[in-house]
PyMOL CGO cylinders between C-alpha atoms (Angstrom):
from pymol import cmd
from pymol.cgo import CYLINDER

trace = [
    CYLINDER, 184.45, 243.85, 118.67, 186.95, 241.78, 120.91, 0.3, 1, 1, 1, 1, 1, 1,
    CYLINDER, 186.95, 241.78, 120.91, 189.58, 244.51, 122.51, 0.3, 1, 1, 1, 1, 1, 1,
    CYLINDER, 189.58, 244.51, 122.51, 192.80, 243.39, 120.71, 0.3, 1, 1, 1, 1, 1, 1,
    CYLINDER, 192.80, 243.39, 120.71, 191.30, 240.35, 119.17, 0.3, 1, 1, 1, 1, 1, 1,
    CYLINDER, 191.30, 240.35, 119.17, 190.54, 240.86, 115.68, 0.3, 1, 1, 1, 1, 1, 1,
    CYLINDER, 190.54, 240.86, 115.68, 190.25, 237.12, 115.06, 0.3, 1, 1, 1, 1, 1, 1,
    CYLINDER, 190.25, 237.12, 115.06, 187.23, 236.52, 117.49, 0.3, 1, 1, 1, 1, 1, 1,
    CYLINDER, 187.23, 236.52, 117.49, 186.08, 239.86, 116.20, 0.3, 1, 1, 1, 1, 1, 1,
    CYLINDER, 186.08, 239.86, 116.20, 185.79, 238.77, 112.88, 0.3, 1, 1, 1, 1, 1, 1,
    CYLINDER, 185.79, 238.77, 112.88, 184.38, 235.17, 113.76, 0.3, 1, 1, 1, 1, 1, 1,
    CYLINDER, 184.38, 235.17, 113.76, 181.82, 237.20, 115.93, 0.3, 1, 1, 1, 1, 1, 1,
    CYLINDER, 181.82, 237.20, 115.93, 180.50, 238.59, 112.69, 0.3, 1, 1, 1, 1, 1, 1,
    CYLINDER, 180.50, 238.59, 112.69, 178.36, 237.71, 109.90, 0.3, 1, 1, 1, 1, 1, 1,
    CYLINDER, 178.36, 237.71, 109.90, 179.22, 238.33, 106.19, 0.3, 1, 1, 1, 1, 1, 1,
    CYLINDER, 179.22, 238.33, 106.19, 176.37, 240.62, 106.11, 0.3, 1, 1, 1, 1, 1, 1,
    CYLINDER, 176.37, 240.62, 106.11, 177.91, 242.58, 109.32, 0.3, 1, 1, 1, 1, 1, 1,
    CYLINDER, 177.91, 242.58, 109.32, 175.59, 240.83, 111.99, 0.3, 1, 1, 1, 1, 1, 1,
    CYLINDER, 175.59, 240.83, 111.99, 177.26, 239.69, 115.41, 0.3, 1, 1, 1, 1, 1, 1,
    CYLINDER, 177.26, 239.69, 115.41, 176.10, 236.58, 116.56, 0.3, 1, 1, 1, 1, 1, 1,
    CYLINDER, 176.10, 236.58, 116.56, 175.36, 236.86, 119.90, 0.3, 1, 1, 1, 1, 1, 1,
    CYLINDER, 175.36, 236.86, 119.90, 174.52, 232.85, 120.48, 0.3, 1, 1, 1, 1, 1, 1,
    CYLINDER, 174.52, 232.85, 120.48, 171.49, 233.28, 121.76, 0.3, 1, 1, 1, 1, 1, 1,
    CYLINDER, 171.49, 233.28, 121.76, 168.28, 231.75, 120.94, 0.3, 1, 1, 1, 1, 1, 1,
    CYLINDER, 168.28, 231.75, 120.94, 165.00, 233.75, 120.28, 0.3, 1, 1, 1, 1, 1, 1,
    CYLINDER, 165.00, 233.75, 120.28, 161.60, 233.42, 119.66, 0.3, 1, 1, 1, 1, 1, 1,
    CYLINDER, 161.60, 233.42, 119.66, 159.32, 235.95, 117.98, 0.3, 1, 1, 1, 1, 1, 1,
    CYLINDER, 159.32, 235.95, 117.98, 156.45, 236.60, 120.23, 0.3, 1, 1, 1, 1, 1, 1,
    CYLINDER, 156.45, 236.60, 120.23, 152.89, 237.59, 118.82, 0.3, 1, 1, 1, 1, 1, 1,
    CYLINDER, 152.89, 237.59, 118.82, 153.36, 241.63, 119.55, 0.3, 1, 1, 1, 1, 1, 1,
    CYLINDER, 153.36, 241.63, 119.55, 156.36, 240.67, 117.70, 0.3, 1, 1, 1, 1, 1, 1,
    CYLINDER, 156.36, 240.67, 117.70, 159.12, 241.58, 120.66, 0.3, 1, 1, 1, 1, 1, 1,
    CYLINDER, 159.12, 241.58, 120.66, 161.54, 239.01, 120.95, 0.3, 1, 1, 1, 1, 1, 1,
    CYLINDER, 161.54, 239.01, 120.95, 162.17, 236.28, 123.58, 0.3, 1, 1, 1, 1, 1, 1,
    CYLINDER, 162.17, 236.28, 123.58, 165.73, 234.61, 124.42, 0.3, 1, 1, 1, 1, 1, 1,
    CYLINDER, 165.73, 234.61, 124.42, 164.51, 231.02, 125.00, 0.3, 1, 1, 1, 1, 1, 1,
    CYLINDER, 164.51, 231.02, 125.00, 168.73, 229.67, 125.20, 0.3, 1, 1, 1, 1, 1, 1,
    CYLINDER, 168.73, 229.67, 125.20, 172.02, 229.40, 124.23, 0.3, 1, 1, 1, 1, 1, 1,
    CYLINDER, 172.02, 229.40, 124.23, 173.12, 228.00, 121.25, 0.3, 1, 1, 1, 1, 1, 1,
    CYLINDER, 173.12, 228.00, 121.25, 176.46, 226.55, 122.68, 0.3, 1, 1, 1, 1, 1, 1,
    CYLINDER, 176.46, 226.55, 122.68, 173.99, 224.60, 125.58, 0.3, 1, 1, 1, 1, 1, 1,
    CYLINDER, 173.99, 224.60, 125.58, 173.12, 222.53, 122.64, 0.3, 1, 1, 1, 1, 1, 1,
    CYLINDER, 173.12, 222.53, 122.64, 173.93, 219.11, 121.92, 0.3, 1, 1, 1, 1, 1, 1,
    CYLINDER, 173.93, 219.11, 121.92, 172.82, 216.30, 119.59, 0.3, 1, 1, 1, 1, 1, 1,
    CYLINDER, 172.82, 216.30, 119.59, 172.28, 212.44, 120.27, 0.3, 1, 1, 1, 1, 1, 1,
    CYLINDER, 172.28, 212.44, 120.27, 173.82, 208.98, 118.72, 0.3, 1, 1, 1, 1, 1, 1,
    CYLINDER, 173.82, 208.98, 118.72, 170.41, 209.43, 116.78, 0.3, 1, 1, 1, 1, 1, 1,
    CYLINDER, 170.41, 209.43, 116.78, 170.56, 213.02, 115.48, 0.3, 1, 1, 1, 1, 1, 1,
    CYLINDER, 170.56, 213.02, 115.48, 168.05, 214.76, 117.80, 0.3, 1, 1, 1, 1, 1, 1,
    CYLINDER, 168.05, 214.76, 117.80, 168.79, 218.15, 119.22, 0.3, 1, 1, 1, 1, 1, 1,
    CYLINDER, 168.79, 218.15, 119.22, 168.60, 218.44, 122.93, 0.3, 1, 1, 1, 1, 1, 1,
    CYLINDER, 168.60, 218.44, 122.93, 168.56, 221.99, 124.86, 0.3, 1, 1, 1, 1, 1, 1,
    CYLINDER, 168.56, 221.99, 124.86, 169.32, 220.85, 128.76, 0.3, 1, 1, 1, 1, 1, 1,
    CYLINDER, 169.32, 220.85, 128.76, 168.04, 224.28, 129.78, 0.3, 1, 1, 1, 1, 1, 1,
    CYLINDER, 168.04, 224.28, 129.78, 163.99, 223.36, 128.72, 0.3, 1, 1, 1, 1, 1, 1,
    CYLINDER, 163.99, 223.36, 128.72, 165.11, 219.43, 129.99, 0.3, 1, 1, 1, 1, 1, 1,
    CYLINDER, 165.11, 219.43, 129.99, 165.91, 220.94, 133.30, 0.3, 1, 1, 1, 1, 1, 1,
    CYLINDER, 165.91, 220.94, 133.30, 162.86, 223.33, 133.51, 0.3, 1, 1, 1, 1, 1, 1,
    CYLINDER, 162.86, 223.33, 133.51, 160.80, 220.56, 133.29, 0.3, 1, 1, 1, 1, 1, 1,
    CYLINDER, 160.80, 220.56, 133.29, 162.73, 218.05, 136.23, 0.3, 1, 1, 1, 1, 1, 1,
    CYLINDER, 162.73, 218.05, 136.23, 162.80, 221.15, 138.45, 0.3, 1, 1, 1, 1, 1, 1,
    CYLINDER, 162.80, 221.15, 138.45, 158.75, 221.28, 138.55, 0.3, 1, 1, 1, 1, 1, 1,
    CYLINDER, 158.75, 221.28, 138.55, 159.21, 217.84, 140.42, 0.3, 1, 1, 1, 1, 1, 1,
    CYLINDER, 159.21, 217.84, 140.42, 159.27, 218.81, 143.63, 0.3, 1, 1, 1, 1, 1, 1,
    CYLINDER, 159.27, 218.81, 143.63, 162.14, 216.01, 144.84, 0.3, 1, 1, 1, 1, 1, 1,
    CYLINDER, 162.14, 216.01, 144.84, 164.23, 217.97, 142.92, 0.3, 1, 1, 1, 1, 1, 1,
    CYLINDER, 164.23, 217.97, 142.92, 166.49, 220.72, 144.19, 0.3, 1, 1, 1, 1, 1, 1,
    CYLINDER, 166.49, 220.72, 144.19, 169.23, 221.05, 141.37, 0.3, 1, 1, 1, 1, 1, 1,
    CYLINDER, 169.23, 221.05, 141.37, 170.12, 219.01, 138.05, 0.3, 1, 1, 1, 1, 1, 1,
    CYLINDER, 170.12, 219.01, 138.05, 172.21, 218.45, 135.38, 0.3, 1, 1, 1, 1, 1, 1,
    CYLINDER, 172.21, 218.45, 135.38, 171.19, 217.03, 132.67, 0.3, 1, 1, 1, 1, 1, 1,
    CYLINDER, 171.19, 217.03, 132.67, 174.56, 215.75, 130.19, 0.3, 1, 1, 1, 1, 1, 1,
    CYLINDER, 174.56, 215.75, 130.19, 173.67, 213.60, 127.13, 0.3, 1, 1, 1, 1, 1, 1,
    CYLINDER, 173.67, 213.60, 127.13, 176.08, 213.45, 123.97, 0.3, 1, 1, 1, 1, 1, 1,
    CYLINDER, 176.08, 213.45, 123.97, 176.31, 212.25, 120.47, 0.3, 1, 1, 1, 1, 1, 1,
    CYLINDER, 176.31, 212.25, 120.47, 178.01, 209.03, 120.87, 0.3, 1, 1, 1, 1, 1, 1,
    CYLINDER, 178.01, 209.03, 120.87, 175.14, 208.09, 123.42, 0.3, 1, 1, 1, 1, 1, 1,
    CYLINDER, 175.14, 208.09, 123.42, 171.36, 207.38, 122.57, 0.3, 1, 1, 1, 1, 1, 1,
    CYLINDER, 171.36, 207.38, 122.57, 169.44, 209.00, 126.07, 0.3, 1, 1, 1, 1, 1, 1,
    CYLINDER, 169.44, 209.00, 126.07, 170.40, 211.38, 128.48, 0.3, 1, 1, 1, 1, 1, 1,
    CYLINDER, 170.40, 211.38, 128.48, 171.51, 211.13, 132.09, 0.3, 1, 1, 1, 1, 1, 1,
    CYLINDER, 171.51, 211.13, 132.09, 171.08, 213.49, 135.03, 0.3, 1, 1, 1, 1, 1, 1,
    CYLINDER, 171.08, 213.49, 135.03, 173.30, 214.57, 138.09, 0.3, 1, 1, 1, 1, 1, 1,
    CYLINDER, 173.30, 214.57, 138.09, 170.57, 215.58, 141.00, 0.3, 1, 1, 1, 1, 1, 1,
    CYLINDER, 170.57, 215.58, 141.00, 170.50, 217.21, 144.16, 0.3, 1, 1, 1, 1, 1, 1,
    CYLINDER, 170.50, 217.21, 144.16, 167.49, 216.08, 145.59, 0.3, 1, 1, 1, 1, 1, 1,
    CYLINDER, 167.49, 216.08, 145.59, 165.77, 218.39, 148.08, 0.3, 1, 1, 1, 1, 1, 1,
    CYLINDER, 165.77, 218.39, 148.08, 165.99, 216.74, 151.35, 0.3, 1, 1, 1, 1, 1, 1,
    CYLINDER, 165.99, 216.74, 151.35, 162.75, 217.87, 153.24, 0.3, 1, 1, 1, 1, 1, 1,
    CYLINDER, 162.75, 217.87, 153.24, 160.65, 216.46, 150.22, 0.3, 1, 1, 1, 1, 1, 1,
    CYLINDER, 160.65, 216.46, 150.22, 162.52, 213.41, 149.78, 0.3, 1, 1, 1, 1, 1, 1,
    CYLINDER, 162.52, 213.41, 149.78, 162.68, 212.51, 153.57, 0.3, 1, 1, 1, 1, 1, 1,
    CYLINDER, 162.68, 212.51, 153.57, 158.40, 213.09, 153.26, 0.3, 1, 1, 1, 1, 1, 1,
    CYLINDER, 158.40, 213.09, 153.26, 158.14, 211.24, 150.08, 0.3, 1, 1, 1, 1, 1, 1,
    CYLINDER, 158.14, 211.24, 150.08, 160.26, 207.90, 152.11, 0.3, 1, 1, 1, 1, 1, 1,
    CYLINDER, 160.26, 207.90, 152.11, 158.00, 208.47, 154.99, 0.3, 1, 1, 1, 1, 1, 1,
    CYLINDER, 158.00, 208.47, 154.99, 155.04, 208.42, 153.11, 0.3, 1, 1, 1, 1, 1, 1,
    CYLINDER, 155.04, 208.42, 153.11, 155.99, 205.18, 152.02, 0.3, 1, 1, 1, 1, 1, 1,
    CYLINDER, 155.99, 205.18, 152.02, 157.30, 203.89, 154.98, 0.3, 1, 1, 1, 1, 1, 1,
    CYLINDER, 157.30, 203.89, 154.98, 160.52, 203.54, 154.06, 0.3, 1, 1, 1, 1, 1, 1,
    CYLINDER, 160.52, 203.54, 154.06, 162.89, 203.43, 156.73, 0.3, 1, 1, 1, 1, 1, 1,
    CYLINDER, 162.89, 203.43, 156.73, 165.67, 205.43, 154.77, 0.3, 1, 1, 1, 1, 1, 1,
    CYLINDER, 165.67, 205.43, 154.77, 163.69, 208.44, 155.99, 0.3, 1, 1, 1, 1, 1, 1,
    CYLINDER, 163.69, 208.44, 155.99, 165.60, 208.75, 159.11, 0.3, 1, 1, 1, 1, 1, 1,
    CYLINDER, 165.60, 208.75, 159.11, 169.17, 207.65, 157.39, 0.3, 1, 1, 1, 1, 1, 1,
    CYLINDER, 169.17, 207.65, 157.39, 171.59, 211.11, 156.82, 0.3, 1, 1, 1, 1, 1, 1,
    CYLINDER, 171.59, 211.11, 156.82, 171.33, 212.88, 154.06, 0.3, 1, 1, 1, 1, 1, 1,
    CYLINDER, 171.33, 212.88, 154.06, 174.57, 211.74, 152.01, 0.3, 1, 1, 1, 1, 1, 1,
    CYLINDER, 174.57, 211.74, 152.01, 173.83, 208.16, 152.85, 0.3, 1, 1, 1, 1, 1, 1,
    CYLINDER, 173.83, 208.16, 152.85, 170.39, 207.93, 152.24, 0.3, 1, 1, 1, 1, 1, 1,
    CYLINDER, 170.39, 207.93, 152.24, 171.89, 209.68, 148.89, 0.3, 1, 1, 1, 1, 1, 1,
    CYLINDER, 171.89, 209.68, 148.89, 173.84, 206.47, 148.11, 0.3, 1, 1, 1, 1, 1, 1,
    CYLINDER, 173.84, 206.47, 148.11, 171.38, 204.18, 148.25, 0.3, 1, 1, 1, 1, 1, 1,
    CYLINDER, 171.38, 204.18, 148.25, 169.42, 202.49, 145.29, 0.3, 1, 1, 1, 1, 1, 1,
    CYLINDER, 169.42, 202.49, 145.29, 166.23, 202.00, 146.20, 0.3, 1, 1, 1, 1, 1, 1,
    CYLINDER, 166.23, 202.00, 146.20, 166.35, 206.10, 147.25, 0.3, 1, 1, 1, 1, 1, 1,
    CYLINDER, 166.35, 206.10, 147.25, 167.52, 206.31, 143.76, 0.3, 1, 1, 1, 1, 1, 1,
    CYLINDER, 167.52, 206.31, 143.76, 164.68, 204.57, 142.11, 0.3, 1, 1, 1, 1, 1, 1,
    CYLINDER, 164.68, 204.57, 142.11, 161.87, 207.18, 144.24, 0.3, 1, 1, 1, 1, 1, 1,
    CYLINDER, 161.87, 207.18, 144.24, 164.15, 210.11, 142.80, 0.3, 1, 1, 1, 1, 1, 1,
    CYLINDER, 164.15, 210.11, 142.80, 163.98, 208.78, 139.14, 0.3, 1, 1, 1, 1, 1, 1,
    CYLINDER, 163.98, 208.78, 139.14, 159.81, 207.46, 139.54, 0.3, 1, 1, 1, 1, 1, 1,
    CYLINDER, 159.81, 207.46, 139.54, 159.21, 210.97, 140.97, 0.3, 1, 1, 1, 1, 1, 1,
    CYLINDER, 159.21, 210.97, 140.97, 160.73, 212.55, 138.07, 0.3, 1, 1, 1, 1, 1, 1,
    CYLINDER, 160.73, 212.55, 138.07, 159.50, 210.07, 135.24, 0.3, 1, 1, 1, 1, 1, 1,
    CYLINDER, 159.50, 210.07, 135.24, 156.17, 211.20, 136.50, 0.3, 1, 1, 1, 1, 1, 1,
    CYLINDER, 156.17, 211.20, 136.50, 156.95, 215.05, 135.79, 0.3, 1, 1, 1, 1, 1, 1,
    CYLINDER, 156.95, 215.05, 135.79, 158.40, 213.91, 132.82, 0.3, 1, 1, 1, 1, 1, 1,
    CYLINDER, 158.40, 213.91, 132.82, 155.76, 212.26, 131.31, 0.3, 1, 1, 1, 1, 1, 1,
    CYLINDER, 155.76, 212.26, 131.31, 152.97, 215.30, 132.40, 0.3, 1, 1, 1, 1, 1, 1,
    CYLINDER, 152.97, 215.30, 132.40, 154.70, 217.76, 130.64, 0.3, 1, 1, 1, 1, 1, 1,
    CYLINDER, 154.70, 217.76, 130.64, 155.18, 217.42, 126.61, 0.3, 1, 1, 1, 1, 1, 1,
    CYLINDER, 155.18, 217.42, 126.61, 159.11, 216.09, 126.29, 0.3, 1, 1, 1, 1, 1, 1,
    CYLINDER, 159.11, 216.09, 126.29, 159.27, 213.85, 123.81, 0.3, 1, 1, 1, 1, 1, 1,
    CYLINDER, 159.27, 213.85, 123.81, 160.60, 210.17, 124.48, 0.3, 1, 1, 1, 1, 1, 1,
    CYLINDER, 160.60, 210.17, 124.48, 164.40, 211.24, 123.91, 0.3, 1, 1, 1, 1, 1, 1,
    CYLINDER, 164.40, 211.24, 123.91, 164.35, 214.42, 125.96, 0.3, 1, 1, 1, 1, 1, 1,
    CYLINDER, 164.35, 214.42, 125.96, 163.71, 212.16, 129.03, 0.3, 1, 1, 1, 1, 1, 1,
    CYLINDER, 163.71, 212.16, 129.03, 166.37, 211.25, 131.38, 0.3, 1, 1, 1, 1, 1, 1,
    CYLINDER, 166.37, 211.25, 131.38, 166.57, 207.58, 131.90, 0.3, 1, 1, 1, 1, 1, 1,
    CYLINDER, 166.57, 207.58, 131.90, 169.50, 206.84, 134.49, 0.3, 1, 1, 1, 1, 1, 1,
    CYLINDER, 169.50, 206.84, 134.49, 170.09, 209.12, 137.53, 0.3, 1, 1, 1, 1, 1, 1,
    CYLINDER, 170.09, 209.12, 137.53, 172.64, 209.80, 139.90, 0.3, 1, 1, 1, 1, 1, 1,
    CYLINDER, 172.64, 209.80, 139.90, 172.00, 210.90, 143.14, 0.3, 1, 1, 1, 1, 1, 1,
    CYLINDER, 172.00, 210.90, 143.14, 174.48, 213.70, 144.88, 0.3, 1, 1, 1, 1, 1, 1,
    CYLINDER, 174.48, 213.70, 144.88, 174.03, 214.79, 148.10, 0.3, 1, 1, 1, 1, 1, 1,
    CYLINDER, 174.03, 214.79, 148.10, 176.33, 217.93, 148.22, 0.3, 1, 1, 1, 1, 1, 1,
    CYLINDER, 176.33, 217.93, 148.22, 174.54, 221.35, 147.24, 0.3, 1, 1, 1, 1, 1, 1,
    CYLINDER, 174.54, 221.35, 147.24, 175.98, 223.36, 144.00, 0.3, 1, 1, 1, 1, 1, 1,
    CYLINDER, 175.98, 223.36, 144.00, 176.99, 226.14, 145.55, 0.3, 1, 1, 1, 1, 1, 1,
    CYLINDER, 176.99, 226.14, 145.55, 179.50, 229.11, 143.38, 0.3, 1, 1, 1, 1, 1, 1,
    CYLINDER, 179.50, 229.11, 143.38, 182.23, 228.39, 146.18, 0.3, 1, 1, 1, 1, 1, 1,
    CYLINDER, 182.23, 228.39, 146.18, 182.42, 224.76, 145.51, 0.3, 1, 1, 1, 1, 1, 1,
    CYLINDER, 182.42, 224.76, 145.51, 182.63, 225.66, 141.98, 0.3, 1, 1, 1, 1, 1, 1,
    CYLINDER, 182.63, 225.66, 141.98, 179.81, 224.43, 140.45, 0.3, 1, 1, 1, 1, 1, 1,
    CYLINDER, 179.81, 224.43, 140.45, 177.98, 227.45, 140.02, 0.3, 1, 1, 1, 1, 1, 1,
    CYLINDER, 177.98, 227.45, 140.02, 178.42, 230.83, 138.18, 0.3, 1, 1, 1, 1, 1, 1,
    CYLINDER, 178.42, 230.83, 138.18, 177.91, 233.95, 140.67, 0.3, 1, 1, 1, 1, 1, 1,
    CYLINDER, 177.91, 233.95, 140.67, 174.88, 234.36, 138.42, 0.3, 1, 1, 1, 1, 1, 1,
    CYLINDER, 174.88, 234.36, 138.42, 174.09, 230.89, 140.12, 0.3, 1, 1, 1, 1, 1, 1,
    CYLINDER, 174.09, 230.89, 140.12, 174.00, 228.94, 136.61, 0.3, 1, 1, 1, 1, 1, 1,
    CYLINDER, 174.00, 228.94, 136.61, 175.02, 225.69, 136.15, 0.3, 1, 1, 1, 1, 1, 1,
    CYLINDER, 175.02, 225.69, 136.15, 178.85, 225.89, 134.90, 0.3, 1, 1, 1, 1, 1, 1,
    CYLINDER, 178.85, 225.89, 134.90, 178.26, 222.83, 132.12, 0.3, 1, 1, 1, 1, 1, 1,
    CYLINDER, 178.26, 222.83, 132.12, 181.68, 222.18, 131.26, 0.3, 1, 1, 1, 1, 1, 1,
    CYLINDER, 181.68, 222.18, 131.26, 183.05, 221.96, 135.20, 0.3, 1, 1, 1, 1, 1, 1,
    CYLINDER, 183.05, 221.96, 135.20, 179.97, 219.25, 135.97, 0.3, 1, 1, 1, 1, 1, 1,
    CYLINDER, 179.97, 219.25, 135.97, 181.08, 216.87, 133.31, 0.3, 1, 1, 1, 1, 1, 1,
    CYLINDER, 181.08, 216.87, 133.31, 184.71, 216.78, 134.06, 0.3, 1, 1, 1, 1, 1, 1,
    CYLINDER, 184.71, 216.78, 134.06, 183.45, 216.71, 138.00, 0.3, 1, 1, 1, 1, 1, 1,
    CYLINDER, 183.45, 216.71, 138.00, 181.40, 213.88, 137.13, 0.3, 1, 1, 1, 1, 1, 1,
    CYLINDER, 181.40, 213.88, 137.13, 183.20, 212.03, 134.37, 0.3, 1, 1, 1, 1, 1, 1,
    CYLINDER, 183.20, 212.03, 134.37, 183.12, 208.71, 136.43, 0.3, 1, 1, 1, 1, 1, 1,
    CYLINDER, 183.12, 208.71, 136.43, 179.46, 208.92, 137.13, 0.3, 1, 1, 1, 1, 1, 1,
    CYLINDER, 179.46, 208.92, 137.13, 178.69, 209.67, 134.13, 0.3, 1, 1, 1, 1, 1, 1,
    CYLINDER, 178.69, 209.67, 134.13, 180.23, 206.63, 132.49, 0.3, 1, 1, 1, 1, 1, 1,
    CYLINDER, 180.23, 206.63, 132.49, 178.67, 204.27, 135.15, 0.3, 1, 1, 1, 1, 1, 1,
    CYLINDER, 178.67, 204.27, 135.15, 175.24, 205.77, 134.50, 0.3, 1, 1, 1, 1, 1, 1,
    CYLINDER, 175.24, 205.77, 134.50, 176.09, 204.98, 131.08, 0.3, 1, 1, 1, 1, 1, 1,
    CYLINDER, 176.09, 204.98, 131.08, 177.19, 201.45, 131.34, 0.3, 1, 1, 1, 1, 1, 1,
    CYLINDER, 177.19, 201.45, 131.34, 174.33, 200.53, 133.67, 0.3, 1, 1, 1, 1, 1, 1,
    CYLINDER, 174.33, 200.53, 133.67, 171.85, 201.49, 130.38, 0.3, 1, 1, 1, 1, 1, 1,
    CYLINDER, 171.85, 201.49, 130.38, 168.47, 202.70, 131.64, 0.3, 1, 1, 1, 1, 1, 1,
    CYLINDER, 168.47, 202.70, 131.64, 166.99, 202.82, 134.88, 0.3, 1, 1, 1, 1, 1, 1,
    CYLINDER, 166.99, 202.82, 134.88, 163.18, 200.84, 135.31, 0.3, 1, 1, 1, 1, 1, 1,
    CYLINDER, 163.18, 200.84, 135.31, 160.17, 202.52, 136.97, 0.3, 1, 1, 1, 1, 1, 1,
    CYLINDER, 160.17, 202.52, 136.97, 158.94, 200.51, 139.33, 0.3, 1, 1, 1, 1, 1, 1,
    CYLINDER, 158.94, 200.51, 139.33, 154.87, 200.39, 139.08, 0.3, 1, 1, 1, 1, 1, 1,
    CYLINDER, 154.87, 200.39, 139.08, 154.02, 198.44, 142.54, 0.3, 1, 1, 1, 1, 1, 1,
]
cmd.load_cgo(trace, "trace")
């Protein structure tokens, strides 16, 4: 139990004396178990869907653009939005290879700019769309940050997790802008 906290001790248990620990599990074949999340990292959608950012974000960080993300979505909105550090040696290759002259801009403007934006979010539609989400579990506006989460800027645990609740009060305004500028296009030239 909670040391002098018999209220969260008693929430913490079960009528059948079972602590909830939060977590999420899966029972593997050889029948061990296998913490796939957190229950609390859950959140639903204006249409009822279920969302774990945790499997969101495992599949954005296989794009290799991508250095860090946060993925927020809630239930008075119907898609998700992400917060992304972009990794700047792949980006700056990926704007050369197209011979885009942003490639040689700094790193927190080139950051800023809209048309760096829309390589960030085509770059990660494509991982998106090789792996298995399903159409709401896709992030369709992005915002592009160029300072790196670090735990002394806060935005990290020292485990180096994402602290959820810090990123969307630090990012309250952008979130509402990605928001009320709806969903981003892919641009197929």
């Amino acid at each position: 139990g909670y040391f002098r906290a018999p209220e969260l001790t008693k929430k913490a248990f079960d009528k059948d004396g079972f602590f909830s620990t939060g977590d999420i599990a899966i029972i593997l074949p050889n029948y061990s178990l296998k913490i796939v999340d957190r229950k609390k990292n859950f959140f639903k959608l204006a249409q009822g869907e279920y969302i774990s950012p945790d499997k969101i974000t495992a599949v954005y960080q296989d794009c290799p653009l991508v250095s860090s993300l946060f993925v927020y979505g809630d239930s008075m909105q119907s898609f998700l939005v992400g917060i992304v550090v972009p990794d700047e040696a792949e980006l700056r290759r990926e704007l050369r290879n197209r011979g885009m002259e942003e490639a040689d801009m700094s790193f927190a403007e080139m950051c800023k700019l809209d048309t760096v934006r829309a390589v960030m979010f085509e770059a990660m539609t494509a991982t998106a769309n090789q792996s298995k989400l399903v159409g709401f579990e896709k992030i369709k506006n992005i915002y592009c940050d160029s300072e790196p989460w670090t735990v002394e800027n806060g935005m990290l645990t020292p485990t180096m997790k994402l602290k959820r609740d810090h990123s969307k009060k630090y990012y309250k305004a952008v979130i509402e802008r990605l928001y009320s500028e709806g969903m981003m296009k892919v641009n197929k030239a």
